[in-house]
C-alpha positions as CSV (number, residue, x, y, z in Angstrom):
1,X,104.4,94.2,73.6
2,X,100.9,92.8,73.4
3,X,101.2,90.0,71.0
4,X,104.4,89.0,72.4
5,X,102.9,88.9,76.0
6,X,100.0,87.1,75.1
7,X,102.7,84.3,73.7
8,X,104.7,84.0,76.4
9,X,101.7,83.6,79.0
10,X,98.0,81.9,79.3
11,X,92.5,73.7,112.6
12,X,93.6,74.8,115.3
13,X,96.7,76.7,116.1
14,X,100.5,75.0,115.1
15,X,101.7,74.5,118.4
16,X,105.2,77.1,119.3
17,X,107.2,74.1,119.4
18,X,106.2,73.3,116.1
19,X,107.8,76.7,114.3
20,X,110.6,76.2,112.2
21,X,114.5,77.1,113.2
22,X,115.7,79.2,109.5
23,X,119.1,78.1,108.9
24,X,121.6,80.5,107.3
25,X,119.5,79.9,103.5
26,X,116.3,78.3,103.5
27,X,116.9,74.5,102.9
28,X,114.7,71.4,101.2
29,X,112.6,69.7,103.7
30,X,109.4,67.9,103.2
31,X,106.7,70.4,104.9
32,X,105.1,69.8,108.1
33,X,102.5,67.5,108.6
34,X,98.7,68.2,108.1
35,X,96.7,68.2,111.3
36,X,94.2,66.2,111.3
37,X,91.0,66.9,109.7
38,X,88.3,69.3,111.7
39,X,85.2,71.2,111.0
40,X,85.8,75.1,110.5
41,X,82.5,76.4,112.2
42,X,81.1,79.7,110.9
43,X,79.7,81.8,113.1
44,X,76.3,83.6,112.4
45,X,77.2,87.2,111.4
46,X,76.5,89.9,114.4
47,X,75.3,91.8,111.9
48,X,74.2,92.4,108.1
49,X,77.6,93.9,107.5
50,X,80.3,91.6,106.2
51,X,82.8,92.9,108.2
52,X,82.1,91.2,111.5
53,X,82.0,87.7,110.3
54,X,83.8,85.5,111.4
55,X,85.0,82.9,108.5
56,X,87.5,80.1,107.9
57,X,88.9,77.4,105.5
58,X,91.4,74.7,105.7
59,X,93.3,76.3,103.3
60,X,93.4,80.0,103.2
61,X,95.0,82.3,100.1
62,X,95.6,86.0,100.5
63,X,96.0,87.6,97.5
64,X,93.8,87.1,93.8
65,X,96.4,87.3,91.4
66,X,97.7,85.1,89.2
67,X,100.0,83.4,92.5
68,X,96.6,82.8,94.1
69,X,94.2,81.6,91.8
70,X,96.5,79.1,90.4
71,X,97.2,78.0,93.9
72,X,93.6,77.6,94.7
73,X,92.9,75.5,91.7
74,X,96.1,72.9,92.9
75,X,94.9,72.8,96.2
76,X,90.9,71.9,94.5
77,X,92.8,69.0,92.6
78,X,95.7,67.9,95.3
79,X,92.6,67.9,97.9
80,X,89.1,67.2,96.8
81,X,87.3,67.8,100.1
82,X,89.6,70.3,101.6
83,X,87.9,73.8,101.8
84,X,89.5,77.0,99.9
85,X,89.2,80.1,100.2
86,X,90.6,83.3,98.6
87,X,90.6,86.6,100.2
88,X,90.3,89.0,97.3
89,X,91.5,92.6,98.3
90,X,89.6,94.4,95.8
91,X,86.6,94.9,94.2
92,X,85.6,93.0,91.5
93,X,86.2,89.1,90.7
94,X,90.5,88.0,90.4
95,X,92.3,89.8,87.7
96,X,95.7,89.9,86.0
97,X,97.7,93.1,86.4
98,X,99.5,92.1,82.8
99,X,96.1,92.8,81.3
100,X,95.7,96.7,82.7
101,X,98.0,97.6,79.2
102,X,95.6,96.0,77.0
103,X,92.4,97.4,79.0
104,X,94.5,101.2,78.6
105,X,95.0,100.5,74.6
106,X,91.1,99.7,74.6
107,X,92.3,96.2,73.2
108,X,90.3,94.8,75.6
109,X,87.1,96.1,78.3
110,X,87.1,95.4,82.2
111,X,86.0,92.0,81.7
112,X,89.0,91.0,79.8
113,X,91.2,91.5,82.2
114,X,90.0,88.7,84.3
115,X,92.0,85.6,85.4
116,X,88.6,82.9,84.6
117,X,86.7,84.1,81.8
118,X,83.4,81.9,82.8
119,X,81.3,83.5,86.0
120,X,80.8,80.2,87.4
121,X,84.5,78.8,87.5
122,X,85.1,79.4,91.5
123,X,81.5,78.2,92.8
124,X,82.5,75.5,89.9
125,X,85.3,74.5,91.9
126,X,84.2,75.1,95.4
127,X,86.6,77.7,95.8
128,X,85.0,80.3,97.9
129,X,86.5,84.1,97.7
130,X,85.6,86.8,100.1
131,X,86.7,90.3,99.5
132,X,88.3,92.6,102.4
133,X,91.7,93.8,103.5
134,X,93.4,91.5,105.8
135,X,95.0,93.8,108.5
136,X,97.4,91.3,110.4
137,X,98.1,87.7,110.0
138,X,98.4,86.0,113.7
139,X,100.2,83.0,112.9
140,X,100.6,80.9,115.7
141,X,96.6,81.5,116.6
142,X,95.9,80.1,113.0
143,X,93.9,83.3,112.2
144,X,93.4,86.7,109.9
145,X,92.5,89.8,111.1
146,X,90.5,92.0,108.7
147,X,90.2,95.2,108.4
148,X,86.6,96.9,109.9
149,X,86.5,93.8,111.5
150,X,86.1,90.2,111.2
151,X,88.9,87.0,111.0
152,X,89.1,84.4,108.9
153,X,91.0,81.0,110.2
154,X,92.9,78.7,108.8
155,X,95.0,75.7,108.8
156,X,97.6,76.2,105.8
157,X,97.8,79.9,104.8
158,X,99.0,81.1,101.3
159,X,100.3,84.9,101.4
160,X,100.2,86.0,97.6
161,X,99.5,89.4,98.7
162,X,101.6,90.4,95.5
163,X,103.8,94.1,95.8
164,X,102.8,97.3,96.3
165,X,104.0,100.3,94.2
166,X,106.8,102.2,95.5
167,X,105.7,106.0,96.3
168,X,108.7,108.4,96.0
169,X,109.4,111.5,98.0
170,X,107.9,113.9,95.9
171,X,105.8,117.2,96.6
172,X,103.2,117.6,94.8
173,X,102.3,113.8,94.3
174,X,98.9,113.9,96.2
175,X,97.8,116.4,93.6
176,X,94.4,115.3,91.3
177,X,95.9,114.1,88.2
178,X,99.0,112.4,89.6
179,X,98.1,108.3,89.5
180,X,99.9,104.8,89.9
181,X,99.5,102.2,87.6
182,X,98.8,99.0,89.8
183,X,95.4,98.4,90.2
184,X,92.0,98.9,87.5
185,X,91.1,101.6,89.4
186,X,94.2,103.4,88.7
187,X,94.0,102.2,85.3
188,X,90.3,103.7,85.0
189,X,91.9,107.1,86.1
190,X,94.4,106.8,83.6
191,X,91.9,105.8,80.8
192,X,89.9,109.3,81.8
193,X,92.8,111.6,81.8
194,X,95.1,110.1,78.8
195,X,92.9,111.5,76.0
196,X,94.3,111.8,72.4
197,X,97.1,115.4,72.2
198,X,97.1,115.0,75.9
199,X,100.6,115.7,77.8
200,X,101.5,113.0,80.2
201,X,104.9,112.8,82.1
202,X,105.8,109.0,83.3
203,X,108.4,108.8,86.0
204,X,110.1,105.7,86.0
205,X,111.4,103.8,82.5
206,X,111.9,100.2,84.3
207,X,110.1,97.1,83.7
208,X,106.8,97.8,84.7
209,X,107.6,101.4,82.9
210,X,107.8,100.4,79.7
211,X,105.1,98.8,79.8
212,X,102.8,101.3,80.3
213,X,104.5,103.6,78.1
214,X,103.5,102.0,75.2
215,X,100.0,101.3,76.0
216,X,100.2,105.3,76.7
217,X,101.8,106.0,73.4
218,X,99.0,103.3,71.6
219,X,96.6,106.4,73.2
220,X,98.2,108.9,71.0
221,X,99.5,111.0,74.3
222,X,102.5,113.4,73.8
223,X,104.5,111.2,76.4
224,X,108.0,112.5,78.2
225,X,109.5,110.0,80.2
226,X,111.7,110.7,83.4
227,X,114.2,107.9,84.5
228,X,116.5,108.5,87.5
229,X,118.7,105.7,86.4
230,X,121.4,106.0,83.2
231,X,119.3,104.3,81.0
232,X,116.3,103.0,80.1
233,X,115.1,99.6,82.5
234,X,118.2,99.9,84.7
235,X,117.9,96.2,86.2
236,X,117.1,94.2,82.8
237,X,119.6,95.7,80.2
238,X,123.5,96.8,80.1
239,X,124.3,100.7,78.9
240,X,124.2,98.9,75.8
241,X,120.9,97.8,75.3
242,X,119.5,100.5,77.3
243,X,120.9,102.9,75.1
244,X,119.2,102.0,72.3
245,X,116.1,101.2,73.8
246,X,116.3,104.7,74.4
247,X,117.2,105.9,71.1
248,X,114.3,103.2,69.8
249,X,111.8,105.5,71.8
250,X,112.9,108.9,71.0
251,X,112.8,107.6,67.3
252,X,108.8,106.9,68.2
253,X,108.2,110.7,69.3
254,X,108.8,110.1,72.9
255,X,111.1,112.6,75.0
256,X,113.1,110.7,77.1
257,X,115.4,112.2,80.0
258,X,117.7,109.4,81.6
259,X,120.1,110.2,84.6
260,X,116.7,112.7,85.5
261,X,114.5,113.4,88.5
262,X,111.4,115.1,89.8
263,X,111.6,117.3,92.2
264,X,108.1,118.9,92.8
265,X,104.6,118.3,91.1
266,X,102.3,121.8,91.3
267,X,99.3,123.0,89.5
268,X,100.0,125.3,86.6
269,X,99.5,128.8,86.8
270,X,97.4,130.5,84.6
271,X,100.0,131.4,81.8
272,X,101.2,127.6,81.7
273,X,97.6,125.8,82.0
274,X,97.1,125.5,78.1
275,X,99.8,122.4,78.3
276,X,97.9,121.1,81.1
277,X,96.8,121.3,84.6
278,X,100.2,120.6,86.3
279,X,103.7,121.8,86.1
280,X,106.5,119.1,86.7
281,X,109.4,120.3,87.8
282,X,112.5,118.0,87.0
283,X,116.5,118.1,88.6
284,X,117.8,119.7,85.3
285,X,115.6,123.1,86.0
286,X,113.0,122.5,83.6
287,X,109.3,122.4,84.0
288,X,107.4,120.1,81.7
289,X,103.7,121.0,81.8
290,X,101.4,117.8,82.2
291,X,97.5,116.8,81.9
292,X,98.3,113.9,84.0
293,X,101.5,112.0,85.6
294,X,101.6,108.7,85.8
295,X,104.1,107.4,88.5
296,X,106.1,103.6,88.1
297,X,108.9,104.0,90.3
298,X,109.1,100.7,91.0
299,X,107.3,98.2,93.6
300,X,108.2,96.6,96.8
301,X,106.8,93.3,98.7
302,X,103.5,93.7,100.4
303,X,103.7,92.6,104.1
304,X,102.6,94.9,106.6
305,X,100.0,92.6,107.3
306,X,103.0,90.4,108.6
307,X,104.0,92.7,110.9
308,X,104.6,91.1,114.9
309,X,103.6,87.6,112.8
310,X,107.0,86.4,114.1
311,X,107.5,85.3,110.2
312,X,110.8,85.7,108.7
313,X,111.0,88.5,105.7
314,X,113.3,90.2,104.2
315,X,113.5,91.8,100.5
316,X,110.1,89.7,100.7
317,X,108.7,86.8,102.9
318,X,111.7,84.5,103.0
319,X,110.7,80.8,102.3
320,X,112.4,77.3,101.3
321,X,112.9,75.3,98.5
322,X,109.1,73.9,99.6
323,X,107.5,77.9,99.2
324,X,107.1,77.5,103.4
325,X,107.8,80.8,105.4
326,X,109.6,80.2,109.2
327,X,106.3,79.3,110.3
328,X,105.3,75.6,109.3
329,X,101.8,76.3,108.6
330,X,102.2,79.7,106.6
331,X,103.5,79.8,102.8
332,X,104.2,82.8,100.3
333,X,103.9,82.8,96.7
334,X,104.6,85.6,94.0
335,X,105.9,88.9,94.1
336,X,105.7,88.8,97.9
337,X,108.0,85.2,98.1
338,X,111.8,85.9,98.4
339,X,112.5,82.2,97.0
340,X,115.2,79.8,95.5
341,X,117.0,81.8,92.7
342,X,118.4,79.3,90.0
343,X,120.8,81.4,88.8
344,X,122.7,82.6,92.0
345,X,121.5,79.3,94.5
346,X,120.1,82.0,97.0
347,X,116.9,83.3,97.4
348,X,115.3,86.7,95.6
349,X,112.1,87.7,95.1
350,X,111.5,87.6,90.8
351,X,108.1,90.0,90.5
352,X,106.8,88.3,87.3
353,X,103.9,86.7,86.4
354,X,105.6,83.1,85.1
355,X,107.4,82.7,88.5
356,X,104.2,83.8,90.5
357,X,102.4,80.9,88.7
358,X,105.1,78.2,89.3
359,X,105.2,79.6,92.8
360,X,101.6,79.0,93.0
361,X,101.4,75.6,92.1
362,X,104.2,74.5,93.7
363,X,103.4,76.2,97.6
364,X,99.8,74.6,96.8
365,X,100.7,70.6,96.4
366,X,103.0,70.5,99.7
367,X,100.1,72.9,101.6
368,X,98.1,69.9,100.9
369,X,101.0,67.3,102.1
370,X,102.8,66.8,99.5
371,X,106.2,67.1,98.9
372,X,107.0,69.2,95.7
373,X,110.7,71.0,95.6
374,X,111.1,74.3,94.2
375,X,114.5,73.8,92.2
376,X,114.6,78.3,91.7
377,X,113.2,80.7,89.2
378,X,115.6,81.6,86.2
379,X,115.3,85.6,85.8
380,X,114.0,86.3,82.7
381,X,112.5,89.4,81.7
382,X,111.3,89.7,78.1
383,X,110.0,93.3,77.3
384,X,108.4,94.8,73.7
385,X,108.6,98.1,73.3
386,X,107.0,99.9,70.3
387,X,108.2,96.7,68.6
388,X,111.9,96.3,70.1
389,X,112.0,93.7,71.8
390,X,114.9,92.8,74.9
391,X,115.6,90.3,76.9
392,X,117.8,89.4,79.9
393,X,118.4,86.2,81.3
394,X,120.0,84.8,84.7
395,X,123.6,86.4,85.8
396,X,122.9,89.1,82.7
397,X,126.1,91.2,84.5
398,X,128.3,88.7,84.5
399,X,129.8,85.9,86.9
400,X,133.5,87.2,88.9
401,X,135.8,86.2,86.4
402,X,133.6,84.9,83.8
403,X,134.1,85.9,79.8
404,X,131.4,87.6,77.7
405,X,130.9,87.6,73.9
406,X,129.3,90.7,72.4
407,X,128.1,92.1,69.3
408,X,126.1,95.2,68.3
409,X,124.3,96.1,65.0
410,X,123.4,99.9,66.3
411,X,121.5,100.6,62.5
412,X,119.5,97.8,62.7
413,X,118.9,98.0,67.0
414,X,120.2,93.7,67.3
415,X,122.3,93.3,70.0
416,X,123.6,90.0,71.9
417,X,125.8,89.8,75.1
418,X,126.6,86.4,76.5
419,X,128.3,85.8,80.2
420,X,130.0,82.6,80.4
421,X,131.3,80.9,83.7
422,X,133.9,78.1,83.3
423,X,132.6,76.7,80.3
424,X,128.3,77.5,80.8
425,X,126.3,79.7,79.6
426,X,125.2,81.7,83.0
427,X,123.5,85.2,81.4
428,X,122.4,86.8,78.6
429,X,120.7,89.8,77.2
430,X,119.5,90.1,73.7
431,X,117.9,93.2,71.5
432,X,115.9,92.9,68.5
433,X,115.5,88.9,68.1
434,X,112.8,87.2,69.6
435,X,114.2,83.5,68.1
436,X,116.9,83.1,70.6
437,X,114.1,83.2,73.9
438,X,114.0,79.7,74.1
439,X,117.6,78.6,73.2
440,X,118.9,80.7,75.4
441,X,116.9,80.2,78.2
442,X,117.5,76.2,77.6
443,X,121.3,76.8,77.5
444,X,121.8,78.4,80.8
445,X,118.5,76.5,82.8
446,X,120.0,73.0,81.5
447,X,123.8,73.9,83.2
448,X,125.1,72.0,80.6
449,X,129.3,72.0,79.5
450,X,129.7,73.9,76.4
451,X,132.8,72.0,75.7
452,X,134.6,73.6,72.5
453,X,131.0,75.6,71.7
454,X,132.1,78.5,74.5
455,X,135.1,79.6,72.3
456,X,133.1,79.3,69.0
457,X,130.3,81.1,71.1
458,X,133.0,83.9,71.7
459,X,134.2,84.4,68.2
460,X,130.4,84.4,67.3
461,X,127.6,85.1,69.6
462,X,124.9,84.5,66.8
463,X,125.7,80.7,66.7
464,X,123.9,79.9,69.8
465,X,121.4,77.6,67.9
466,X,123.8,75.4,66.8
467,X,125.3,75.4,70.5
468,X,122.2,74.6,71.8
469,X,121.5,71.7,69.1
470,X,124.7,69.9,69.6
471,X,125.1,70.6,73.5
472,X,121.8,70.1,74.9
473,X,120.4,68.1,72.0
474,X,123.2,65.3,73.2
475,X,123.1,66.0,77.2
């Protein structure tokens, strides 16, 4: 995963009368005006502690992630003058949640795993970053509420507050030993308990799953993997492909159980504590004894804070093809934006990290007047696992009538599946070839007619180079 990864990546209130009616689906428009210049007046702190200070920018970002800090940097260059600032949730200076794997692996240390490598690059910039938990966002008064006290206010606000893991219903999750895998906190957990011969049971084999399992298995764990779905990353591969991801895996060492649950977490007795300190129970009736459980069930939008905003949300905060939210002076970025979608022409949130940057840049030049459409993220998820890699792209399950071309090389784990509709290119998913990433992303983002390429494209899948060579190369 980690070479591959590294690849693919490097004042004053809006009047009410001034929010914005939401059509049926978010629609272009150029974004609302900037008020006019003003002074955002500190106050003097009531005390030494942070907490009740009262604090404000022209342009506000909350959330230092990879959504944020490129957003921040936009705004420095679209506005020279304009104050930024970043409220950081956590400790620490702005990270990237792609770099926890290589941190677990011991590829890299806690410093790697930074956004900026030079200690200077935000005072460099004049971006300002204060750390704290913002509690509730009141839009219309053009301010942040923080927790333990303290606002911040603002004139444009960027939410890039990211997603937050999904806890499932499960007894026994509160136990010691029983972590997430979100934050570097969690990660330093991890890093304690996943010791060399350890036993660690991961539930959930999606996206974010996979990931982690293989910086576990790099830590020489004995690793079973529980999945509730039928196969392996449910929502980026066909039975297909997840099929022999799975059999990929199980090839590695690793016990996977698909179409599986857990059903209680409790320490071990006596008699069972030489596999570990905790006894997992799973839907089948067994009980898999663990050192540590490491849950990735999935993730969800993080807006509480938006709660009684009066901001639109849905799956995530719903915003226009300009990354503005129903409120004209409030934008969302990330994991937490439910934007354009290329693929379908509606609007989905698309948790990962090259979408969170466009989003970024994007909200940040119309925050700071400008007017910058968002023409839709392509899904695209590109996953290495022990040296398999898949890939999905776009409408991957097909279009309502569309065609598909398949073929499968089970001995030597290649796969390809195209879904056509009419004569594009609309979705794809690929195992074992890592040649075909930019092809066949260029043949479905371009739109373009395959002409007579879609039946030789059916009769043979592998000749999408050439397609994309004599279609796009002529378009």
């Amino acid at each position: 995963m980690f070479g591959w990864l590294r690849s693919l990546f490097g004042a004053g209130p809006a009047p009410a009368d001034e929010r914005v009616e939401r059509p049926a689906a978010p629609v272009a428009k150029a974004p609302a005006a900037m008020a006019p210049e003003t002074t955002m007046a500190t106050t003097a702190e009531a005390s030494g502690d942070d907490g009740g200070r009262d604090d404000g920018a022209r342009y506000v970002i909350v959330g230092a992630g990879p959504a944020g800090v490129i957003a921040a940097e936009t705004l420095r260059a679209a506005d020279p003058d304009g104050d930024v600032l970043i409220v950081h949730g956590e400790d620490g200076p702005p990270y990237s949640r792609m770099a926890i794997p290589y941190y677990l692996t011991g590829m890299i240390d806690e410093a790697g795993t930074t956004l900026r490598k030079a200690a200077d690059h935000y005072d460099d910039l004049g971006i300002r970053i204060r750390h704290g938990r913002v509690e509730r966002v009141l839009a219309d008064d053009g301010r942040l509420a923080l927790a333990g006290g303290g606002s911040v206010t603002f004139e444009r606000l960027l939410v890039a507050t990211g997603a937050t893991p999904i806890r499932p219903q499960i007894e026994g999750l509160d136990l010691p030993g029983v972590h997430p895998c979100w934050t570097l906190e969690d990660a330093r957990d991890i890093v304690r308990l996943a010791e060399p011969g350890s036993r660690v049971v991961l539930l959930g084999a999606g996206f974010i799953g996979c990931i982690i399992l293989e910086a576990l298995v790099k830590r020489g764990v004995e690793l079973t993997v529980v999945e509730m779905g039928d196969r392996m990353v449910p929502r980026m591969l066909d039975a297909t492909a997840g099929g022999m991801l799975k059999r990929w895996c199980e090839g590695k060492g690793i016990k996977v159980l698909t179409s599986t649950s857990i059903t209680r977490i409790e320490p071990a007795t006596d008699a069972a504590a030489e596999g570990g300190g905790l006894a997992v129970e799973l839907s089948g009736g067994e009980t898999v004894p663990a050192h540590l459980v490491v849950v990735a069930a999935g993730v969800r939008a993080n807006m509480a804070m938006l709660d009684g905003a009066g901001i639109d949300t849905d799956q995530g905060v719903l915003v226009d093809h300009h990354l503005r939210s129903s409120h004209p002076r409030v934008y969302a970025a990330g994991d937490v934006a439910q934007g354009p979608d290329f693929s379908t022409g509606g609007f989905s949130v698309h948790a990962v990290q090259p979408t969170a940057v466009d989003h970024g840049r994007i909200a940040a030049l119309n925050m700071a007047g400008g007017d910058a459409p968002y023409k839709g993220s392509l899904v695209m998820n590109v996953l290495d696992t022990l040296g398999l890699v898949s890939c999905s792209f776009g409408r991957w399950q097909g279009a309502d009538g569309g065609e598909q071309a398949e073929r499968i090389d089970q001995d030597a784990y290649k796969y390809i599946n195209l879904r056509f509709e009419d004569d594009k290119l609309v979705g794809a998913i690929t195992l074992g070839r890592t040649d075909w990433v930019g092809v066949v992303r260029g043949l479905i983002q371009t739109e373009v007619a395959l002409g007579p390429w879609k039946d030789k494209l059916i009769a043979d899948p592998h000749r999408v180079m050439e397609a994309y060579l004599a279609r796009v190369g002529t378009a």
